[in-house]
C-alpha positions as CSV (number, residue, x, y, z in Angstrom):
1,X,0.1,13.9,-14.6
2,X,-2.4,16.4,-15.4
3,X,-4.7,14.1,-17.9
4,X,-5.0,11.8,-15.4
5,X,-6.6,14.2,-13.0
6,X,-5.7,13.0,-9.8
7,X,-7.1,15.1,-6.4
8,X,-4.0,16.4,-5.4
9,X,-5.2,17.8,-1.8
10,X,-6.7,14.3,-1.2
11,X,-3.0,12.5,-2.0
12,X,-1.2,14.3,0.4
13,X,-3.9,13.6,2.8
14,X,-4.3,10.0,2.6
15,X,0.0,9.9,1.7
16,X,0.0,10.9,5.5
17,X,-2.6,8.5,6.5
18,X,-2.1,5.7,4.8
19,X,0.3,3.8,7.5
20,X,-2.2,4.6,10.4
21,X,-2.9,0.8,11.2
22,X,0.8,0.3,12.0
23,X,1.6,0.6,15.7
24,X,-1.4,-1.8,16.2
25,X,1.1,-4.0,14.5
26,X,4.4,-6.2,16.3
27,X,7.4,-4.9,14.7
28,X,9.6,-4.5,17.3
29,X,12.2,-2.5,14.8
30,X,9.8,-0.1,14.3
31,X,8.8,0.2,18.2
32,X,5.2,-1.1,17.2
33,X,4.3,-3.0,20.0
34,X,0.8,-4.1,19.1
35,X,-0.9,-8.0,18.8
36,X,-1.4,-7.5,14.8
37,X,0.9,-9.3,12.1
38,X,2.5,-6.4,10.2
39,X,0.4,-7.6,7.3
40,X,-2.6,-6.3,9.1
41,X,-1.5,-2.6,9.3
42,X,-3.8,-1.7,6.0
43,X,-7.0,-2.9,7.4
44,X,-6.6,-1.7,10.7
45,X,-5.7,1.8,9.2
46,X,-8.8,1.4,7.4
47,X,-10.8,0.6,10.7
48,X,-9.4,3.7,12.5
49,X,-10.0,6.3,9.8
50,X,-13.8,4.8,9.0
51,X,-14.9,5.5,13.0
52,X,-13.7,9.2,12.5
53,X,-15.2,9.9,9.6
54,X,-12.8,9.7,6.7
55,X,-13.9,7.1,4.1
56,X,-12.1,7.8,1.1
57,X,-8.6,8.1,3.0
58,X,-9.7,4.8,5.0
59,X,-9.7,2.4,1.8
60,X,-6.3,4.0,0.2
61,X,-5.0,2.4,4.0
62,X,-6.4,-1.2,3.2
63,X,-5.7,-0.9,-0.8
64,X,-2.3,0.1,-0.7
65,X,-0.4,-2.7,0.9
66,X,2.0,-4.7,-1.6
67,X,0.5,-3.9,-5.5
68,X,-2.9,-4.8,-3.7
69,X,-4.0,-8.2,-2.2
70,X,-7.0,-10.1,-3.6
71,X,-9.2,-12.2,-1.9
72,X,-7.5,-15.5,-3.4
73,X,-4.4,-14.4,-2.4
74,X,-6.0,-14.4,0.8
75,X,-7.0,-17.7,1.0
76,X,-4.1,-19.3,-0.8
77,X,-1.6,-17.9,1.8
78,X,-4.0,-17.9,4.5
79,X,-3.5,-14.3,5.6
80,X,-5.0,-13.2,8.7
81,X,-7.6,-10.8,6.8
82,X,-10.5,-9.5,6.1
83,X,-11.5,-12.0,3.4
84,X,-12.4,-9.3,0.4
85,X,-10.0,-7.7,-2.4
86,X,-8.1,-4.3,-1.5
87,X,-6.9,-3.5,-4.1
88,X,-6.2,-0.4,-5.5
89,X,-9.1,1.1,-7.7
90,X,-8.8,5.2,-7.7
91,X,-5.6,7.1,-9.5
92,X,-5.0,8.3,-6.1
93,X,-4.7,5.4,-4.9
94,X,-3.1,3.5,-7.3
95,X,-0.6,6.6,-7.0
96,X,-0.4,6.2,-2.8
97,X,0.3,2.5,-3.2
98,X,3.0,2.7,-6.3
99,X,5.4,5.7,-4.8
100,X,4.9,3.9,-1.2
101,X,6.9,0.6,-3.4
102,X,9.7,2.9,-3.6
103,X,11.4,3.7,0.4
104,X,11.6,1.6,3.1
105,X,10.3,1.9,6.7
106,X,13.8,0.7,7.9
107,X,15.7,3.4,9.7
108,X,18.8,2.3,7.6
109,X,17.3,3.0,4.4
110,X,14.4,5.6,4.9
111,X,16.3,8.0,2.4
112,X,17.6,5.4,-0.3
113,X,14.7,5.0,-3.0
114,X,14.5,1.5,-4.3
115,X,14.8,0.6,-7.9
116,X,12.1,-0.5,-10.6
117,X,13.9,-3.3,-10.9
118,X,14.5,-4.2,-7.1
119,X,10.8,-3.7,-6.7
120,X,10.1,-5.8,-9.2
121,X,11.9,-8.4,-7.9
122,X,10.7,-8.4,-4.1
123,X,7.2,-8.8,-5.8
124,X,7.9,-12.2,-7.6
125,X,7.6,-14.4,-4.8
126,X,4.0,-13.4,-4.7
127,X,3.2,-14.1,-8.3
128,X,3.7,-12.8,-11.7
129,X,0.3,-10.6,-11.3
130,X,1.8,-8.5,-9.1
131,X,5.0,-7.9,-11.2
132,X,2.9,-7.2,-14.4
133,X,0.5,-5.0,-11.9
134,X,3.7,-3.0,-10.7
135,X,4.7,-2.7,-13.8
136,X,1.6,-1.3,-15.7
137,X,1.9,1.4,-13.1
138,X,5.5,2.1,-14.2
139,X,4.2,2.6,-17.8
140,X,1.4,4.7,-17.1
141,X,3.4,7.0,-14.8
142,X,6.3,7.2,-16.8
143,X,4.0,8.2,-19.7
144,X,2.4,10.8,-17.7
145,X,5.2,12.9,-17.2
């Protein structure tokens, strides 16, 4: 996606980093023991890589759980965060948070890559903005090969 321009270096980086927040998380499948709803696992990421000094890489943690989560979404489901939006702004992030739709962190399915169209579909619960976000990503990817 070379017209797009996207800091290659930094994606990798921030690829690696991006589920930091997650063992301060209680998911005992994944043998996080923490006190955090799993929910949480973006900001907390965020927190982490802010006190050592790694800004940019903290907010693709927050931003890139689901498509992005606003701060109505926030309030409406009562979500036990931060009360301001995290979404997605950067190509690299928007990037970070589109391929992460695609695999699971389930040991069962780590290597089986979900579909558009499954993706799609685990998003509608949370509202048609998400779908139509997802989806705008799929067009401007899929154009940019």
């Amino acid at each position: 996606m070379p017209q797009l321009n996207p800091d290659l270096d930094f994606i990798k980086e921030a690829a690696m980093l991006h589920d930091i927040g997650i063992f301060l998380t209680n998911i005992p499948e994944l043998n996080c023991k923490g006190k955090n709803p799993y929910i949480c696992h973006g900001y907390l990421g965020r927190e982490i890589l802010e006190k050592i000094g790694f800004p940019e890489h903290a907010l693709v943690c927050e931003r890139h759980v689901g498509v992005g989560i606003t701060v109505e979404d926030i309030k409406h489901y009562a979500l036990p965060l931060p009360k301001r939006n995290m979404l997605p702004v950067s190509i690299e992030e928007q990037i970070i948070c589109f391929a992460d739709k695609f695999f699971s962190k389930n040991r069962n399915s780590l290597k089986k890559e979900k579909s558009v169209e499954d993706i799609k579909k685990s998003l509608e619960p949370y509202g048609l903005e998400k779908v139509k976000r997802f989806q705008s990503w799929v067009d401007l990817f899929e154009n940019s090969l």
